[in-house]
N, C-alpha and C positions, 0 to 999 in steps of 0.2 A: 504494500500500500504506500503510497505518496504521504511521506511525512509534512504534515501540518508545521505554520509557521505562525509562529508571535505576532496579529494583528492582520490578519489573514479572516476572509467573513464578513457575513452580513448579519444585522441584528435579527436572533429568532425568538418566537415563544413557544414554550411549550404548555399543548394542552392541561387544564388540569385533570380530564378522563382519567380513568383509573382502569386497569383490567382485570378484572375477577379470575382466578384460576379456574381452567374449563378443560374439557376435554382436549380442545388445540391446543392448551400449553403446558401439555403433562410433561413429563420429565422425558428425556430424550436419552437413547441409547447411541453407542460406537455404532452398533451395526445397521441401524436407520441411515446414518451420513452414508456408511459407506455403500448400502441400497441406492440410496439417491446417486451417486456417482456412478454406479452400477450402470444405472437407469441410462443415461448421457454418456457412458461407456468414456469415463472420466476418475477411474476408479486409479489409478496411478497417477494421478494428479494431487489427489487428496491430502499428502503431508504436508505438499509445496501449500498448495494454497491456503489453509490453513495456519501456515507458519509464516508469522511477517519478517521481513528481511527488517534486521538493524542495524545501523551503523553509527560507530561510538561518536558522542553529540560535543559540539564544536562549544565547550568552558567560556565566558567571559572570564579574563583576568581579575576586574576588579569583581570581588562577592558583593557588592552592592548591587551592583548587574546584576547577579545569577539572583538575588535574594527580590529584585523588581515586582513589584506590583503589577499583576498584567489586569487591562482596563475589564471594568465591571460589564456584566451582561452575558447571555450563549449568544452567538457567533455561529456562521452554522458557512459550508465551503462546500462545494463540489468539486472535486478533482478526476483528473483520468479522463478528460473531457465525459464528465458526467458520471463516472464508474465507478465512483467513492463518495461516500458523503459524510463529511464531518461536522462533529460542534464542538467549540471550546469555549471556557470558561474558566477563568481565571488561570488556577497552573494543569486546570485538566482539559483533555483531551480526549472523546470517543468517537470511532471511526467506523465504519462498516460499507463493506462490499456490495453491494447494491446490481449492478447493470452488467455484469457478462451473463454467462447463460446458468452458471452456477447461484450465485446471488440472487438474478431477478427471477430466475423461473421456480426453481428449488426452492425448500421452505426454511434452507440454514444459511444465511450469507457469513462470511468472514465477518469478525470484528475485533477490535484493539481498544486498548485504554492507555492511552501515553500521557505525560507530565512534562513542564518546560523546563526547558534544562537548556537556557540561555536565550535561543530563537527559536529553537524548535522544540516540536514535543516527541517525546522517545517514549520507546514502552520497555526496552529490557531492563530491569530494577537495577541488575547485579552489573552491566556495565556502564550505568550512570554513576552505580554508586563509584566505582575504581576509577573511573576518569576528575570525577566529581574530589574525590580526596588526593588526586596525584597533582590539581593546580591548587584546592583549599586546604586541604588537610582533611582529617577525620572532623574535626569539629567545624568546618566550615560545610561541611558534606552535612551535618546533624544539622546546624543550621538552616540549612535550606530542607532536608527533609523535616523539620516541624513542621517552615513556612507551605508547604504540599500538606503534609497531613492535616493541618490545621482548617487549610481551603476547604471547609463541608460546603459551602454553597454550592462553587466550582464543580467538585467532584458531583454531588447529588442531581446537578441542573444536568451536565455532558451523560449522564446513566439515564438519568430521567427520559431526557431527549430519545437517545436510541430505545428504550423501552416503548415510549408510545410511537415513534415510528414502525417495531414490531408489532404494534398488536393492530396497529393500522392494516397492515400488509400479511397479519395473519403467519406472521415467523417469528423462529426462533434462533436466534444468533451466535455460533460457534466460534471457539478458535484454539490453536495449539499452545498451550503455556509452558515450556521449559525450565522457566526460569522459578527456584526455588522460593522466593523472594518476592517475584510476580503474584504466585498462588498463594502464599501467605497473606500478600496484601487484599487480592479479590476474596478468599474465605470470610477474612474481616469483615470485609462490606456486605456478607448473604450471598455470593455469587457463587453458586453451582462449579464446585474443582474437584473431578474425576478423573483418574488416571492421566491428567494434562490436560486432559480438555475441561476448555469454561465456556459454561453455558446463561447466554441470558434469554430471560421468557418477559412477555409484556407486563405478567401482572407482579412483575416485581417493581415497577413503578411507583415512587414513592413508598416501598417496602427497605431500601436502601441502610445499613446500620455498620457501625465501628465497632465491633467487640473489644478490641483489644488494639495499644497505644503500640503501632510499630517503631519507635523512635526513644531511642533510652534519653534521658536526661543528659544535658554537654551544659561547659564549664562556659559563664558568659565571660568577654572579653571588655 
């Protein structure tokens, strides 16, 4: 997917509908996806697509940058000449695949949850965090991971969004998480983490919650 950029978008809102859990949004199995690919005889295509390519995100120097306040409101982008749709909000970022024949026809599109990490938003945790401490340090890295975890609006609006866009469209949205660090964070939030794959359904819309404070306490300066 096309990584989203810092001030990128147009102002969007989202409904306040809410979607009841139904029979369309039951819990979804591995071997549903892979039926579906089956289907479109796309069935070796399925890790790739699923798995977003990332590449390690480009540090401002000074941590006042990185620590930036990005402007209030969702933001919402079409990329891919129309094959991705995103919203952002504040330091968060939700993406979803939308318009190849996987996305728009099938009932799983790809999707991503990225965080800003200077201009852009990235989703691999574990190589933000290493790049993040090799120009800040570990306490400049904590730093800015409060200034993320603390974003409830950010985060809740960019979930929210793709949530009533699914239940609009009557899907439910996949993706492959590797990342240790990734899946700890999405469990926090109620988000569906099987064997790697995370799954979101519409009626978790406004069901959205932090159990547990990913971010240990750092020494102010």
């Amino acid at each position: 997917m096309y990584e989203p950029r810092r001030g990128d978008g147009i102002l969007w809102q989202v409904s306040k509908r809410v979607f009841k859990k139904a029979k369309d949004f039951k819990p979804v199995t591995h071997d549903q996806i892979v039926n579906e690919f089956i289907s479109i005889e796309k069935e070796d295509e399925l890790h790739d697509y699923y798995k977003p390519e990332s590449k390690a995100p480009v540090i401002p120097i000074s941590l006042d940058s990185l620590l930036k306040q990005p402007q209030k409101g969702i933001f919402a982008q079409k990329y891919q000449g129309g094959r991705s749709l995103c919203w952002m909000s504040g330091f968060w970022c939700s993406q979803l695949q939308i318009k190849d024949k996987v996305g728009y026809e099938l009932k799983f599109p790809a999707w991503t949850l990225g965080v800003l990490t200077g201009t852009t938003y990235k989703t691999d945790a574990e190589m933000i965090r290493s790049t993040i401490i090799k120009v800040h340090g570990a306490n400049g890295y904590q730093k800015w991971k409060r200034a993320v975890t603390e974003d409830l609006k950010g985060r809740t609006s960019v979930l929210d969004a793709i949530a009533y866009y699914l239940g609009q469209k009557e899907k439910v949205a996949f993706s492959y998480i590797e990342s240790s660090s990734s899946q700890k964070l999405l469990k926090s939030m109620g988000i569906d983490v099987d064997n790697n794959h995370a799954m979101i359904y519409p009626h978790y819309k406004g069901n959205w919650k932090m159990n547990i404070s990913p971010y240990q306490k750092f020494k102010t300066s």
